[in-house]
C-alpha positions in Angstrom: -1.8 -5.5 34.2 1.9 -4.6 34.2 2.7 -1.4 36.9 5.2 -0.3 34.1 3.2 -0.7 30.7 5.3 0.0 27.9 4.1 2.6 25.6 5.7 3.9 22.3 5.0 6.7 20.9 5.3 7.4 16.8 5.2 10.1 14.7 5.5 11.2 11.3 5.0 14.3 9.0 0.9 12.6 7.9 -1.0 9.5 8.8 -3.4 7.8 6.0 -6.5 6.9 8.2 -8.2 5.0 5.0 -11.5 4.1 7.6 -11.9 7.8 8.8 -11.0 8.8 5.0 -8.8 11.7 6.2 -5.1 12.4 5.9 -3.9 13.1 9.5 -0.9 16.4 9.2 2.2 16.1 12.1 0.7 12.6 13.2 0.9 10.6 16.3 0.7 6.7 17.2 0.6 5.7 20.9 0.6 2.7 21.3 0.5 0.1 24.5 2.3 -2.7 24.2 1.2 -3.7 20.6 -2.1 -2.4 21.1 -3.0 1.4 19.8 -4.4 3.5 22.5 -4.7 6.7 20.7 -4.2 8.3 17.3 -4.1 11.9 16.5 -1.6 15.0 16.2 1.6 15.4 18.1 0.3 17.7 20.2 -2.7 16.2 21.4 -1.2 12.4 21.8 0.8 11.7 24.5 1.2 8.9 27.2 -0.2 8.9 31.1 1.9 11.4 32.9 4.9 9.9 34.6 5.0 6.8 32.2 7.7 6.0 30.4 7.4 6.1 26.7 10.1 5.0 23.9 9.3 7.8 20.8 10.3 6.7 17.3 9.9 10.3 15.1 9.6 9.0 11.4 10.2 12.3 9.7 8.6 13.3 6.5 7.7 9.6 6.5 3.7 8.7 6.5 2.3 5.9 8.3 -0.5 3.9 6.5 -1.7 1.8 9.8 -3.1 -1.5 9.0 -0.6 -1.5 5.7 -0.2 -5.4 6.4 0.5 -6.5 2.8 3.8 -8.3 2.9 4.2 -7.8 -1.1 2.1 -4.4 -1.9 3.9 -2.5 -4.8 2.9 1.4 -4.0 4.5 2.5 -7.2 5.9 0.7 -10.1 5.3 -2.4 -12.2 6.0 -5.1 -9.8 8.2 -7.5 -12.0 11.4 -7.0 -9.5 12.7 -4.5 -11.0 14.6 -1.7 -8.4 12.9 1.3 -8.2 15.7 3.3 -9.1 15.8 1.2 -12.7 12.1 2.6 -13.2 13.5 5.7 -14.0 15.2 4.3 -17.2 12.1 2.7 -18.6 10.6 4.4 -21.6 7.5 6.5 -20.6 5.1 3.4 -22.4 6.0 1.2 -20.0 5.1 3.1 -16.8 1.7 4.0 -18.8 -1.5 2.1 -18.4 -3.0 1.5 -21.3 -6.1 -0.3 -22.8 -5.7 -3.4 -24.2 -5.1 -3.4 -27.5 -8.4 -3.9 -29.7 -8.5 -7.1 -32.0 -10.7 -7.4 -35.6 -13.6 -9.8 -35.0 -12.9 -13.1 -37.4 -13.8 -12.5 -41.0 -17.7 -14.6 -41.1 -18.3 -17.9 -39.1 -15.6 -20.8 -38.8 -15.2 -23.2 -41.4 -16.3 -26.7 -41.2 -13.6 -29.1 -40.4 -12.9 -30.6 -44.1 -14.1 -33.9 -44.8 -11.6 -36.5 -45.2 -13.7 -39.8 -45.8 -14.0 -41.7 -48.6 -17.3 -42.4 -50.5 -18.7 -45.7 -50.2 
């Protein structure tokens, strides 16, 4: 093990912790290396006393940990559009809504006609 481990430490405004089902307020990510060591609240994560520790403070950002999707769409319809163009779009296209219903055909099929010739 190094005698200088490197340890980050990241925050944000909330943390999505989607296996503890909870929304973490004022969050905090220490991590070792690339490994996490602890996850919590700004005030109760911090790194071994005397270590040093780079701190990246995200804001109002929120962290979604294991977010690892390299194409996720979050919000919008996913067809490349910018997000600022979804504004434009007329409220029916932002909408979900259930496919449209179609008539069942009118009796059963009709028999291919018959094209041959008597004998």
């Amino acid at each position: 093990m190094p005698s200088n481990p490197n340890f980050t430490l990241l925050k944000a405004a909330r943390l999505i912790d989607t296996a503890a089902e909870v929304v973490q307020e004022q969050a905090a990510i220490l991590l070792e290396g690339d490994t996490v060591r602890q996850i919590g609240t700004a005030e109760t994560v911090h790194a071994p006393e005397g270590a040093p520790v780079q701190e990246i403070d995200y804001g109002d950002a929120t962290i979604l940990p294991g977010l690892v999707d390299s194409h996720v769409h979050l919000n919008g319809i996913g067809d490349g559009r910018a997000g600022d163009e979804l504004a434009t779009l007329p409220d029916e296209v932002l909408t979900p809504h259930p496919p449209p219903t179609r008539s069942p055909p009118a009796g059963p099929p009709k028999p291919p006609a018959d094209t041959s010739t008597p004998a």
